[in-house]
Every structure is written in structure tokens, then in C-alpha cells.
MARFI-375345 format. One record per residue (C-alpha): residue in three letters; x, y, z. Coordinates in steps of 0.001 Angstrom, whole numbers, plus 500000, padded with zeros to 6 digits. Each point is the difference from the previous one (the first is absolute). Layout:
<sites>
ALAXYZ...
</sites>
This chain:
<sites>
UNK350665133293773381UNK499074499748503578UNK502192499704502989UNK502694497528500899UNK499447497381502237UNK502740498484502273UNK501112496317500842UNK502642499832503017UNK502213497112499612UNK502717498824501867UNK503534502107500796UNK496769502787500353UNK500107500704496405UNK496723502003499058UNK499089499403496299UNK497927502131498197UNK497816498475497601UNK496348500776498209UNK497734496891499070UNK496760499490497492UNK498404497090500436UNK497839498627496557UNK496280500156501196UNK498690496971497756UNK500621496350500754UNK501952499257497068UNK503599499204501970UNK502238500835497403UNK503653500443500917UNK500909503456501318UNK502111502264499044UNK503237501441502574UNK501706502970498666UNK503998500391500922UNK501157503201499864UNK503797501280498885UNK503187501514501890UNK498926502779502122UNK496245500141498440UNK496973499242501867UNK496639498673499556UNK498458503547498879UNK501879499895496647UNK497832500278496877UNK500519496469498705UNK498667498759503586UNK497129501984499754UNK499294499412497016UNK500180496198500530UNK497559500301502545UNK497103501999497615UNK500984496650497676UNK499547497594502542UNK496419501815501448UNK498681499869496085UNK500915496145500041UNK498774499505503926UNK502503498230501269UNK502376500298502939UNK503050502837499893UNK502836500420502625UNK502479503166499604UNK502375500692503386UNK503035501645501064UNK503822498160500726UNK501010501147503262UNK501673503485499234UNK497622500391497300UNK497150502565499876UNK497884499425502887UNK501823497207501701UNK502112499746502998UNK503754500479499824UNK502713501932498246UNK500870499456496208UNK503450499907500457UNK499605497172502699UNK498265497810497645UNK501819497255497674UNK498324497236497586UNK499545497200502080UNK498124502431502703UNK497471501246496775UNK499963496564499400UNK498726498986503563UNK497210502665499864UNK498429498857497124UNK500102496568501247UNK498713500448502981UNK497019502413498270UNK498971497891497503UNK499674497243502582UNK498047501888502033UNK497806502068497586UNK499576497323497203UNK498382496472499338UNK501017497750497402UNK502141500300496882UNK500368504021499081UNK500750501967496622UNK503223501542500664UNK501046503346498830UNK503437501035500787UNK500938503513498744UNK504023500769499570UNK501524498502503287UNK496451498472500828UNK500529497764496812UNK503402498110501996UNK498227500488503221UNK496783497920498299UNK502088497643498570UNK501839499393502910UNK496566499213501354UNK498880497789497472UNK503397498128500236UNK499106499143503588UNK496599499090499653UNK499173499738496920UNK496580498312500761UNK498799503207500908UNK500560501779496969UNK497173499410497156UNK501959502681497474UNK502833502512500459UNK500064503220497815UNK503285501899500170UNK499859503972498809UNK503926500868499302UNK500572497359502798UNK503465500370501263UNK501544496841501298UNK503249500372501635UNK500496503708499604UNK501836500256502633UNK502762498066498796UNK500052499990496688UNK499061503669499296UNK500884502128503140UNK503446498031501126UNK500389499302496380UNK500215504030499506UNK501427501506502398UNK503247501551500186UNK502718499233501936UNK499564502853502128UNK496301498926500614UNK501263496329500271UNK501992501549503024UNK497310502155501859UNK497762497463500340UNK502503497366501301UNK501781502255502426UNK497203502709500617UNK497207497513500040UNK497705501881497431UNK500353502438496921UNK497598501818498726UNK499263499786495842UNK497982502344498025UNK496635499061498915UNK497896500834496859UNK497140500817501931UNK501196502672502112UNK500966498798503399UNK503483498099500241UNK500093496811500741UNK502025498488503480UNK501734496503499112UNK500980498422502774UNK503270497439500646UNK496917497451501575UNK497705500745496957UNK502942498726497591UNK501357497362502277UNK496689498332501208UNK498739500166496315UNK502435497462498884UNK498119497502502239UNK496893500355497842UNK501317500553496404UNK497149498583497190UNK502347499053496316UNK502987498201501666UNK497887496473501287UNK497248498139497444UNK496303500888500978UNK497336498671498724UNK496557501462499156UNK496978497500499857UNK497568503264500070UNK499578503017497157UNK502611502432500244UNK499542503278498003UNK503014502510499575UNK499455504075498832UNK503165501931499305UNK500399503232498201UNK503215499881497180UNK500662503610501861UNK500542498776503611UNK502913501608500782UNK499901498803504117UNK499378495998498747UNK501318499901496682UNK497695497830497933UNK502606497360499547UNK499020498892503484UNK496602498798498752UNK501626498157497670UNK502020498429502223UNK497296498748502134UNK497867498663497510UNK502574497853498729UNK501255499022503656UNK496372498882501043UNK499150496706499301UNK496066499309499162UNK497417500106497441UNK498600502905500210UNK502138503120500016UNK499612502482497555UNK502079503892499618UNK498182502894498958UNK503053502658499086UNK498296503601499533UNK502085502466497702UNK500904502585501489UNK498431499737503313UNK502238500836503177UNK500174498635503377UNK496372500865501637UNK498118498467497246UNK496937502319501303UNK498836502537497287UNK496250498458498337UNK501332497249496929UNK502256498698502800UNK497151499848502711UNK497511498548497671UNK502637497331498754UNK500236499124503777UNK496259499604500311UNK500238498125496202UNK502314497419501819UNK498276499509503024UNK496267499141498506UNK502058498047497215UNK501164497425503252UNK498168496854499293UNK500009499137503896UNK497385503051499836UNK497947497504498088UNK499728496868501552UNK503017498793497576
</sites>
């Protein structure tokens, strides 16, 4: 796995991130893994994108948001548009060239975000029970009144998570997402876009996926709905489907 390395960017954030660079010549796009909501870049569908990536020899880039993992800064400090900054600002420094992009639950809307700004720098985008707009449409969307209440007057409330620890939603995480929401403004796609989802997702219902695929606008987007898969799309059919999808790209090929 080896250990993280660090780039220190502006506003002294310290991002953790781990880098293999292909040792051929063959330049192929790379590939730039985007984690979830409160993951980090030791998860197994990052590692295991990185073994894929070494087999194939080319490049691989998995990092940290600030108040993820490894990074700089708190969690519960953190809003879209700042996850959205990091990644910017590490894929511009770390990577050359139109990149595969793999967005995992909240990495899917923070890669599309991405590829929405500079879309020349995205040669594919693969998104694994991506979760555009979560933050609006399924945690506002939710909550109860009560909730509703804390975090407007108390400034955070804290929800239960499926995974163990709770999870602390912010009044800046819900209002500052609205400034980046994905399905309410046309985008357009000129570059593959692959999209995994498990019929079982309980966290990003898999009417989400459907909702994307018919709100991007390209040539080349295809849905691959697993029954009976759940949110972390990480047990062995699901990982090999990811690694099906990703040597099935034709911008692997020269195509």
C-alpha cells in the first residue's frame, strides 16, 4: 500500500495522497480515484483500483479531502465546494493530460462537478453508486423537522450512519451544496461515462442512477444496475465488474 505522500496547497491545507506512476511509455490516460463522504483513500475499492491500474501500467492517483483520512482539517469543517477545491487543485498538480475518472458515492458528484468544469481533462468518468446532490435531495430531503431545526439554529446535527460512526451534517455543508448541485442545469458529456449502482442501495437509492443517465446529454453513457447490491459496491462480482468497466473504456485503446 505504501505510505501517503503530502501536497501543501494554499489556505495550508495538507493533502494526503499516494501515486503510481505506469513504467512503460505507452501514455495512456490515467486513472484518479474520488473517494465518498467521510471515506478515505485506504478503502478497498481504492486499493483495489490501484492493483488494476499496476496490471495495466498506467498512472493511478487516490488522496484524501481535507478532513478526510490523512489530510489536514476537521470533517465537520468541510463542505462540497471545499472537497471540490482539493481535488482540483490535486489533479492539477499530480496529473497530465486527460484522466479516467472514478468517483465512488459522493466522489461520483464531486467528479462530475470536475468534468463539468473542465471537461477537456476528463478522457472517461466511471461513477460506483455515484451520489450527485445528496445533500439536497437525500439528506434535507429526509430529515425531520426537528433535524431541519438543529441544523439551522444549532449549526450541525448529527445522523446515524450504517457504517458505525454517525455522521455530523453541517448548516454550511447543506447551504454551500446548493451552489454546486449536478441534475437541476443541462451538462453535457462529450467523453465515456460509466455508472454502477446496486438495486439494494439503501444510502443512494438506485433511482438516482437513473436519473443521471437520463439527465446527461452524450453518446456514450451506459447504467449497469446490480441486483441486490448495496451502497459500497465492494464484495468480488462488484470489484471485478469495476475492473470489467474500466479495461472495457475504449480511450484505454487508442479509440
Amino acid at each position: 500500500m505504501g505510505d501517503s505522500d503530502f501536497l501543501t496547497i494554499e489556505d495550508h491545507r495538507r493533502i494526503a495522497y499516494h501515486k503510481c506512476s505506469a513504467q512503460g511509455q505507452d501514455r495512456r490516460p490515467g486513472v484518479v480515484f474520488f473517494g465518498g463522504f467521510k471515506s478515505d483513500m485506504t478503502g478497498i475499492k481504492a486499493l483495489y483500483l490501484e492493483s488494476v491500474c499496476k496490471a495495466l501500467d498506467i498512472d493511478y492517483l487516490r488522496f484524501d479531502y481535507t478532513g478526510h483520512g490523512a489530510s489536514s482539517g476537521r470533517f465537520e469543517d468541510g463542505c462540497i465546494g471545499d472537497w471540490v477545491r482539493d481535488s482540483r487543485d490535486i489533479v492539477t498538480a499530480l496529473t497530465k493530460g486527460p484522466q479516467i475518472y472514478v468517483g465512488s458515492s459522493m466522489g461520483g458528484w464531486i467528479a462530475l462537478l470536475l468534468a463539468r468544469e473542465a471537461p477537456e481533462r476528463v478522457a472517461a468518468l466511471i461513477g460506483i453508486a455515484a451520489a450527485p446532490d445528496f445533500t439536497e435531495d437525500l439528506i434535507w430531503a429526509s430529515a425531520s423537522g426537528a433535524q431541519r431545526s438543529a441544523i439551522m439554529k444549532q449549526g450541525l446535527v448529527s445522523l446515524p450512519g450504517d457504517y458505525g460512526d454517525d455522521y455530523i451534517i453541517t448548516e454550511r455543508l447543506i447551504r454551500e451544496g446548493r451552489n454546486h448541485l449536478i441534475l437541476r442545469e443541462p451538462f453535457r458529456a462529450d467523453f465515456p461515462v460509466r455508472l454502477l449502482h446496486g438495486t439494494a442501495d439503501k444510502d443512494v437509492p438506485y433511482e438516482r442512477a437513473l436519473a443521471l443517465l437520463t439527465h446527461l446529454d452524450g453518446t456514450d453513457i451506459r447504467l449497469n444496475l446490480v441486483r441486490g447490491s448495496g451502497h459500497r459496491m465492494s464484495d468480488e462480482y462488484e470489484l471485478s465488474l469495476l475492473k470489467e468497466t474500466l479495461i472495457g473504456l475504449p480511450v484505454l485503446y487508442g479509440c
